[in-house]
N, C-alpha and C positions, 0 to 999 in steps of 0.2 A: 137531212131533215132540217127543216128551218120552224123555229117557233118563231113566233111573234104575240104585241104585247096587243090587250082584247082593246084597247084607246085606242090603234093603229085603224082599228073597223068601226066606221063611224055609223052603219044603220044596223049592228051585231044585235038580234033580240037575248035578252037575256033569259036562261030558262025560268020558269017562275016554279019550280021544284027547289032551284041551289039557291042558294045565299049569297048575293053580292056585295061580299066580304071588303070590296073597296071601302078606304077609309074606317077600318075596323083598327082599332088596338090588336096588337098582336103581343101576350105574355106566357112566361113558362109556368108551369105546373108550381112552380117557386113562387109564383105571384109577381116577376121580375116582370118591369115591363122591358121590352125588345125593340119596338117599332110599330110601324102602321104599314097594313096594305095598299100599298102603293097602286098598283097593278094587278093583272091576272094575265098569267102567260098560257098560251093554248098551240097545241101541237098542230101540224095543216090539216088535220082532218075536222078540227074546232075543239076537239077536247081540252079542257081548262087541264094544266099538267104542273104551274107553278105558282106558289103567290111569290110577288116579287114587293118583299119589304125594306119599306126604307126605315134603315138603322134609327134617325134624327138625329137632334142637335143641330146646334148652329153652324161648328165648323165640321160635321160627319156627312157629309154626302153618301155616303156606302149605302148600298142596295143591296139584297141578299136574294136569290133564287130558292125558295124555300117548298118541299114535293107536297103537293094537296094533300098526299094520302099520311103526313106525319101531321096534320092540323087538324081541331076540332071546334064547331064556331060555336058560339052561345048568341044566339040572335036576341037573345030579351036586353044583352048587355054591349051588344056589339064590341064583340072579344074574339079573337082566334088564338087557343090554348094551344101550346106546343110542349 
């Protein structure tokens, strides 16, 4: 099974039901912040199946495969709660 990242599909409509969480804050229940949604990774049949966040910082390059169904978004604040 090959996923791939939703950037890789350049005319992908997006559903106008979900939340495109790109470039969202992404913090724990802590209030800590973690990273940003970098990406969305989607399985071959298109289902969105990961956010792939990047950690930041200057010298942290790391990305993290993170499951949709552990995240909850707050669209008034552009936040994804984990």
């Amino acid at each position: 099974m090959s996923y791939s990242s939703l950037s890789q599909h350049q005319n992908v409509q997006f559903p106008s039901e979900l939340a495109d969480v790109r470039g969202f804050e992404v913090r724990t229940r802590d209030d800590e912040k973690v990273g940003r949604v970098d990406d969305l990774i989607c399985s071959p049949d298109g289902s969105i199946r990961y956010l792939d966040v990047d950690l930041g910082g200057f010298f942290n390059t790391r990305h993290v495969a993170l499951p949709v169904g552990s995240a909850q978004v707050d669209r008034a604040n552009d936040i994804v709660w984990v």
